[in-house]
MDAnalysis code that builds the backbone (N, CA, C; Angstrom):
import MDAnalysis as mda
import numpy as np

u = mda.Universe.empty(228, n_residues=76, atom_resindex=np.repeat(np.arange(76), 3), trajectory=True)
u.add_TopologyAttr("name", ["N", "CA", "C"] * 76)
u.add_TopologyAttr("resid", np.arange(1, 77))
u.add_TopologyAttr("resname", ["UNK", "UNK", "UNK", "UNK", "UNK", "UNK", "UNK", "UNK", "UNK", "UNK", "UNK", "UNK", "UNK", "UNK", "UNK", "UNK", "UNK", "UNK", "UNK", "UNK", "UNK", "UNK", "UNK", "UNK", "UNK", "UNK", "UNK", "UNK", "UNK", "UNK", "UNK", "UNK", "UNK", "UNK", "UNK", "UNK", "UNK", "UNK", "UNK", "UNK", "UNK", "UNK", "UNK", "UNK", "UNK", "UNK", "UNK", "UNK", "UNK", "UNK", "UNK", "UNK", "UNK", "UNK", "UNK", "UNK", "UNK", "UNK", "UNK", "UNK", "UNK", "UNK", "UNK", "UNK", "UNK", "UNK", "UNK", "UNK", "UNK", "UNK", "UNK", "UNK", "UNK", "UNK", "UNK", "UNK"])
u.atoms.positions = np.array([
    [-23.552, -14.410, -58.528],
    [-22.776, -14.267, -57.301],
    [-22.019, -12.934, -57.345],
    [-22.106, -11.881, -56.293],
    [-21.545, -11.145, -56.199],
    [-20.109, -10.860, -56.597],
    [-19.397, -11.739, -55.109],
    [-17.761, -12.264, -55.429],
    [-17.469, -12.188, -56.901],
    [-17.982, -13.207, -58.017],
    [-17.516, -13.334, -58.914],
    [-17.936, -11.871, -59.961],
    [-18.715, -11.466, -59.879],
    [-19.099, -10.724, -60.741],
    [-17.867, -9.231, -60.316],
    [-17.361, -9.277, -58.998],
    [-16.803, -8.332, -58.740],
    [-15.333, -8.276, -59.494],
    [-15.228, -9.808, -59.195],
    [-13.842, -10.153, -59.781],
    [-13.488, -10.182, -61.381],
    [-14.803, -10.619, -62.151],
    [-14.303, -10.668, -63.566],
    [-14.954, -8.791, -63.622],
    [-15.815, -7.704, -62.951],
    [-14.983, -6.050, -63.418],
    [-13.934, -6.133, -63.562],
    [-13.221, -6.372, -62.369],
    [-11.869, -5.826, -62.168],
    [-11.198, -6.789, -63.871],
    [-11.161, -7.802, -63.460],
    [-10.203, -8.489, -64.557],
    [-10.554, -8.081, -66.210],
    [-11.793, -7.358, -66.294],
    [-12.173, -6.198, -67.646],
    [-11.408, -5.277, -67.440],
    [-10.578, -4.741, -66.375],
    [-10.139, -3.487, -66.732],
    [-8.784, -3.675, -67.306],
    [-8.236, -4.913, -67.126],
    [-6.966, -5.166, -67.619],
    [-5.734, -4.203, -67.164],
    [-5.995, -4.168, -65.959],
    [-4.672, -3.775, -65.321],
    [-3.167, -3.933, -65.045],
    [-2.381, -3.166, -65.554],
    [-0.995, -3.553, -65.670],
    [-1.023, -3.655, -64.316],
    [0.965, -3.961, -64.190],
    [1.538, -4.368, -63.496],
    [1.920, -2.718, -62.702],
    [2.147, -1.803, -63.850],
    [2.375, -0.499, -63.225],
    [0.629, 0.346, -62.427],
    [-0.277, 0.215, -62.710],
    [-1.504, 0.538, -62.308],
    [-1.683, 0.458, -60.895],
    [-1.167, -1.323, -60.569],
    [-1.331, -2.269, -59.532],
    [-0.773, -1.673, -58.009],
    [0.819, -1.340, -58.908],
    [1.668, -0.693, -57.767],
    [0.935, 0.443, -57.515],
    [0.495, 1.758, -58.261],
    [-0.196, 2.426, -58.182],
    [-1.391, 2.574, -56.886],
    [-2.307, 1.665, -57.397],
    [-3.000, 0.871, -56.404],
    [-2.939, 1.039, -54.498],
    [-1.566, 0.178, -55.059],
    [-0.748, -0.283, -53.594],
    [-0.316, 1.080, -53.099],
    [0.528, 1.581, -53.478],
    [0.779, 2.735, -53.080],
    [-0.528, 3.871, -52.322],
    [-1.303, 4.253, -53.088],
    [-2.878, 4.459, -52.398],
    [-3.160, 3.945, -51.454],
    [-3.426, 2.678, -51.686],
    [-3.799, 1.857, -50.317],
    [-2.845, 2.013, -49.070],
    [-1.543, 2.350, -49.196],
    [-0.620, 2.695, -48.095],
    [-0.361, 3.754, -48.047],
    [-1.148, 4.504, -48.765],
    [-0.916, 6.201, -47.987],
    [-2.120, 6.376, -47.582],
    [-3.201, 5.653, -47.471],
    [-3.916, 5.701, -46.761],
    [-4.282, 5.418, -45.478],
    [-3.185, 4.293, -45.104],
    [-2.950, 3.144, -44.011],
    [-3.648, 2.013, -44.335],
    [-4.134, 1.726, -45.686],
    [-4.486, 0.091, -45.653],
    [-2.930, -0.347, -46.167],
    [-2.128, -1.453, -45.486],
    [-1.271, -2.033, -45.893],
    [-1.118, -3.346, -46.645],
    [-0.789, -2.780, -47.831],
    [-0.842, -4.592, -48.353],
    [0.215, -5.205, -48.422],
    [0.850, -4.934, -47.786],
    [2.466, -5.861, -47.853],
    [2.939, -5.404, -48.868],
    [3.519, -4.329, -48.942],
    [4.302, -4.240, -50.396],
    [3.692, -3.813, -51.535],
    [4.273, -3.450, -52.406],
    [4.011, -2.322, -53.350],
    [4.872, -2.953, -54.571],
    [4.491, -4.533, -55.540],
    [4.740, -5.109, -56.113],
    [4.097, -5.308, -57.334],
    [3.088, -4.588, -57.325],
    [1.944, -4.901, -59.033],
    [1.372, -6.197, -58.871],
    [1.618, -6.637, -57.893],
    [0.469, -8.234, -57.544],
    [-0.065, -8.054, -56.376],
    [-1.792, -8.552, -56.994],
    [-2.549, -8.460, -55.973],
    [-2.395, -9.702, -55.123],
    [-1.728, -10.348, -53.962],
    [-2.136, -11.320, -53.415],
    [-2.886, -10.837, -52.481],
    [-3.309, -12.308, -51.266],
    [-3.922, -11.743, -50.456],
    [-4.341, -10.389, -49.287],
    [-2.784, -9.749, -49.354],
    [-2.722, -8.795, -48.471],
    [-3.032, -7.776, -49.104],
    [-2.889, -7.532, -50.578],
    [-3.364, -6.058, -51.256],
    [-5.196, -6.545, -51.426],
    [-5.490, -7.637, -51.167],
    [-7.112, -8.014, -51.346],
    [-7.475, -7.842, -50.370],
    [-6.979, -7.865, -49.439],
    [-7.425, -7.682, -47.648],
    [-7.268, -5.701, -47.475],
    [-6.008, -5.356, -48.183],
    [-6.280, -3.686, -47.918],
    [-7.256, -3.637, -48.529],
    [-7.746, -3.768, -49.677],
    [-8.330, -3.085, -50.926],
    [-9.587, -3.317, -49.844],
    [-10.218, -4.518, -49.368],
    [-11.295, -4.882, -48.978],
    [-11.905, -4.041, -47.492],
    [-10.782, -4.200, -46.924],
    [-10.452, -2.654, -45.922],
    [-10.742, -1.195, -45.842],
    [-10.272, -0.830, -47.450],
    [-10.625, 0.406, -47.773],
    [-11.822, 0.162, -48.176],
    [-12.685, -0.780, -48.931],
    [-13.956, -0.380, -49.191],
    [-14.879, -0.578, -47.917],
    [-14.635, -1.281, -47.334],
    [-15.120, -0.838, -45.687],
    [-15.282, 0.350, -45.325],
    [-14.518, 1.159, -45.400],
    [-13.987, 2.578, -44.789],
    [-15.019, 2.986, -45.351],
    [-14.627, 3.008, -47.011],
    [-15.549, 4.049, -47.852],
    [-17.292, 3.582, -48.699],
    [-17.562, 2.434, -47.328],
    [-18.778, 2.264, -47.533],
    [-19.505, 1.810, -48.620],
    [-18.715, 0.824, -49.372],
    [-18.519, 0.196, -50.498],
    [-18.804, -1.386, -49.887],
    [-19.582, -2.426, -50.745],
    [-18.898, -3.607, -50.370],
    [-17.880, -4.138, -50.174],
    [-17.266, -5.051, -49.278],
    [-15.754, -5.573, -49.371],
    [-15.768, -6.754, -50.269],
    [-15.515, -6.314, -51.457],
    [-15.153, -7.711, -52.286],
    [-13.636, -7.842, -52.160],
    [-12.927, -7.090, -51.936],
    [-11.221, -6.984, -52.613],
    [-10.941, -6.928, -54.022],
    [-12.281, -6.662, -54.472],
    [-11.770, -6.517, -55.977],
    [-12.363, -4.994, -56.341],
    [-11.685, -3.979, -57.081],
    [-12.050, -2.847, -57.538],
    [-12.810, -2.688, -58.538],
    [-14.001, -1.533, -58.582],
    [-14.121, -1.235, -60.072],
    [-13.375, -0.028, -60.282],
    [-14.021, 0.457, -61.807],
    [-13.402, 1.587, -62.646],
    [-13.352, 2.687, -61.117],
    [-14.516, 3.583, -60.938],
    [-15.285, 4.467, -60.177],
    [-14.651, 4.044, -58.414],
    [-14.135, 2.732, -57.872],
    [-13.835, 2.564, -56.801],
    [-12.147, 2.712, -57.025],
    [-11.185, 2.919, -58.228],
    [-9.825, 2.883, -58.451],
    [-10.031, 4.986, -58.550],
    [-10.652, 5.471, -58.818],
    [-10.853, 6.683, -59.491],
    [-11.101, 7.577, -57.816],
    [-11.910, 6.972, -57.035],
    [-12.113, 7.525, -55.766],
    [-10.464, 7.045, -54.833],
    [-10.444, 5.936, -55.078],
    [-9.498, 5.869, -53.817],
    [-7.927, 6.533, -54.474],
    [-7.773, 6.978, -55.883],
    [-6.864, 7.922, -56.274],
    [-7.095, 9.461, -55.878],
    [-8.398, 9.701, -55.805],
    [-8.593, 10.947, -55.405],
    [-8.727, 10.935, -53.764],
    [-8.944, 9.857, -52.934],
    [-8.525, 10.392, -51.886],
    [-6.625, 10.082, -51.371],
    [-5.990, 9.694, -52.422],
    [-4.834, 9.058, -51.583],
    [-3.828, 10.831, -52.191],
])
């Protein structure tokens, strides 16, 4: 299954709590909003994240890899 396979990348990369905000921050200088800029992904940073890979022509899982955290730093 896709979904899952997307979700345990991300959960290999072992992302702090500081990364996350990171993240968030990107995602809202981009205009995906995830509610806040907290180091937790709930639904609304899974709904930006899933948003931005829309944009950038990526599947929308809401979950990141390595190469999809590395692009959306270089465009934010």
């Amino acid at each position: 299954d896709p979904a899952v396979q997307a979700r345990l990348a991300e959960q290999a990369l072992g992302l702090n709590r500081d990364q996350r905000r990171a993240i968030q921050r990107q995602l809202a200088l981009l205009g995906f909003d995830p509610r806040g800029i907290d180091g937790l992904f709930g639904p609304a940073s899974r709904a930006a994240i899933a948003a931005w890979q829309t944009a950038s022509g990526a599947p929308a899982s809401g979950f990141l890899d390595r190469d999809q955290i590395l692009r959306l730093a270089a465009q934010a």
